[in-house]
N, C-alpha and C positions, 0 to 999 in steps of 0.2 A: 251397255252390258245387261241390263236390267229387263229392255225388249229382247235381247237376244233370247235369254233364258226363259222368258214368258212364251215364246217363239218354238224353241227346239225341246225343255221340259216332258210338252203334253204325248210329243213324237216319241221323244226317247223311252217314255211310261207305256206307249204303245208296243211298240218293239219289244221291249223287255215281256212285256205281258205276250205278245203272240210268240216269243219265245219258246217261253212257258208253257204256251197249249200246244203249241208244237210239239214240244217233246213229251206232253201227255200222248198224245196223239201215236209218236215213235212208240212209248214204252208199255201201248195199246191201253192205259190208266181211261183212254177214250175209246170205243171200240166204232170200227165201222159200222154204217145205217145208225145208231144209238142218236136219239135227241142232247144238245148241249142244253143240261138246266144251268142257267145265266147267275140266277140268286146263291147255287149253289157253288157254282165254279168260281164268283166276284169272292164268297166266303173264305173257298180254299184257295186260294191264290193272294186274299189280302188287298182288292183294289176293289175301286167304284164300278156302278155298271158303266159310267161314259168310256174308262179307257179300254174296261172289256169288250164293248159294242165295238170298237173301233178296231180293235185286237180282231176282231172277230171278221171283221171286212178285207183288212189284210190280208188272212189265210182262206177268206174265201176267192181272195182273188190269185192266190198260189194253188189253188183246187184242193184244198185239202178239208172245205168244211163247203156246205152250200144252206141256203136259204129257203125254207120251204116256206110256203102259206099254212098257217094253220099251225104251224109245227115249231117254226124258227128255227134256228141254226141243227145241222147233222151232222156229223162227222161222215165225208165221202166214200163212201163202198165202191171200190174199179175192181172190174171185173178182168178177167187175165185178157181179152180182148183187148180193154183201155190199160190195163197195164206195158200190154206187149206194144203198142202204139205211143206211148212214154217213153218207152227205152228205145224204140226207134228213133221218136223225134231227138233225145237227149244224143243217138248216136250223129244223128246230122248235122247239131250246133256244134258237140264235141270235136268230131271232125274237121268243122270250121277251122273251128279256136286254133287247134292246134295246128291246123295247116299255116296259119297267121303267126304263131309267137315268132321273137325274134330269141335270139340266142343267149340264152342266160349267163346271166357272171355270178359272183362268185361269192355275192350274197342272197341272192337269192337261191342258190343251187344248196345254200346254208338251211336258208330258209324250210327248203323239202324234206332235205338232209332232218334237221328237228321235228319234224311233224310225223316223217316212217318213224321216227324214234320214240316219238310221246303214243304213237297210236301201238307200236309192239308192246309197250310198255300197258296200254288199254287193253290191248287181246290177253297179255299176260297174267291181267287181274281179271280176265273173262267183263270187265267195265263195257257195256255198250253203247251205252251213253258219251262215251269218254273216245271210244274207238268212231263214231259216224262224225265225231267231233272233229281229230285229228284226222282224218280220211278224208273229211270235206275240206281241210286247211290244206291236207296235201297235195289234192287235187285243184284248186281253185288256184294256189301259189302257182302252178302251171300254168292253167285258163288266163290268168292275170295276165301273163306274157306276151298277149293280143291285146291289140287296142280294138276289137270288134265288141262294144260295150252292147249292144243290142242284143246281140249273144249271149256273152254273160250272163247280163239278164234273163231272159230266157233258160240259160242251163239251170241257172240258179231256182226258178219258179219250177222244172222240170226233176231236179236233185232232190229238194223237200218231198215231194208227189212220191219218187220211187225209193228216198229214205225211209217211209213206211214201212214197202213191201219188202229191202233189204234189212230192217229191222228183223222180222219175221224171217229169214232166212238165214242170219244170222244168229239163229238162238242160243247155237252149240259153236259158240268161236272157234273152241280150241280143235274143233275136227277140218275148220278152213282156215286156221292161222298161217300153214306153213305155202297152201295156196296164194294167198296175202298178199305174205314177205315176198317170196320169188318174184309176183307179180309186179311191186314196188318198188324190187332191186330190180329187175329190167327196168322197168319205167327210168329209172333213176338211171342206170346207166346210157338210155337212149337218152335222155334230155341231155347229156355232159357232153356226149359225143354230138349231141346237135343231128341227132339222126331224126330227124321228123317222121319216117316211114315207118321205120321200127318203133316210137311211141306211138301213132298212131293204131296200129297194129296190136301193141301189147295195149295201149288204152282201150281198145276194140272186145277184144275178149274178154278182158279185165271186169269190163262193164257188162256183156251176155250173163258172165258168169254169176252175177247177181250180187259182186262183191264192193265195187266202186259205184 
């Protein structure tokens, strides 16, 4: 027990930390192009530089921070070229995934069911934090329905990237909440029905539109 914990600990204190700059990052507390000061960010976050440095490699390897010489860590600036080529690639793993799930029962269909409800409930308080939260549960609770873990992976490294830019477009929830919902109650209906064309389709747009 004792190696376990000496073992999974340093990881878990990693995670949690890049969490956390992550969602600096989302709630722009980090601005794109800006240098990460390390002494100042271990300060505000309450950890050592080791699990911040490592923190820091993670997210540079989900594209969201890079390494300069000279400079060390920056927060990444995509430009709507590399943006628009993110949501590309996100639509052709998506696509995958979803061409793969198998047909859900009836706790996982639960599962979806609780996540559109925690996340109207986030648009309701204008929470953004709270809404990209439940939006990523509800969407992933679907992706999960594929066993193509490579995929996943990948959407997952691809989702963080354009959570930024949908952060940012998201400013004024409540003028795209009722966009959302519709969008979510289709989804939700096609995945019951076991319509893979029509979720494909409503996940399609769902995603142009800047909101999934």
């Amino acid at each position: 027990m004792t190696s376990y914990r000496a073992d999974t600990e340093p990881v878990q204190l990693t995670m949690q930390v890049a969490a956390k700059i992550r969602g600096l990052i989302v709630d722009q507390a980090l601005l794109p192009g800006r240098k990460i000061h390390q002494v100042d960010l271990s300060e505000e976050l309450g950890v050592s530089r080791s699990p911040l440095r490592e923190a820091l490699r993670v997210l540079e390897a989900e594209g969201l921070v890079s390494h300069r010489a000279n400079r060390g860590y920056v927060v990444v600036r995509l430009g709507e070229d590399d943006l628009a080529q993110v949501y590309q690639m996100r639509g052709l793993f998506e696509a995958e995934l979803l061409r793969t799930i198998v047909r859900p029962d009836s706790r996982v269909l639960a599962i979806v069911e609780h996540a559109d409800a925690r996340m109207n409930e986030a648009i309701g308080r204008l929470d953004i934090d709270d809404y990209l939260r439940w939006n990523r549960e509800f969407h992933f609770a679907i992706f999960d329905l594929s066993t193509l873990r490579q995929f996943k992976l990948g959407v997952q490294r691809l989702w963080r990237v354009s959570e930024v830019h949908s952060s940012s477009l998201l400013s004024n929830l409540s003028e795209a909440k009722e966009e959302i919902r519709v969008d979510h109650r289709s989804i939700i209906d096609a995945l019951t029905a076991f319509d893979v064309d029509r979720l494909m389709a409503v996940n399609d747009s769902h995603r142009l539109a800047g909101l999934g």
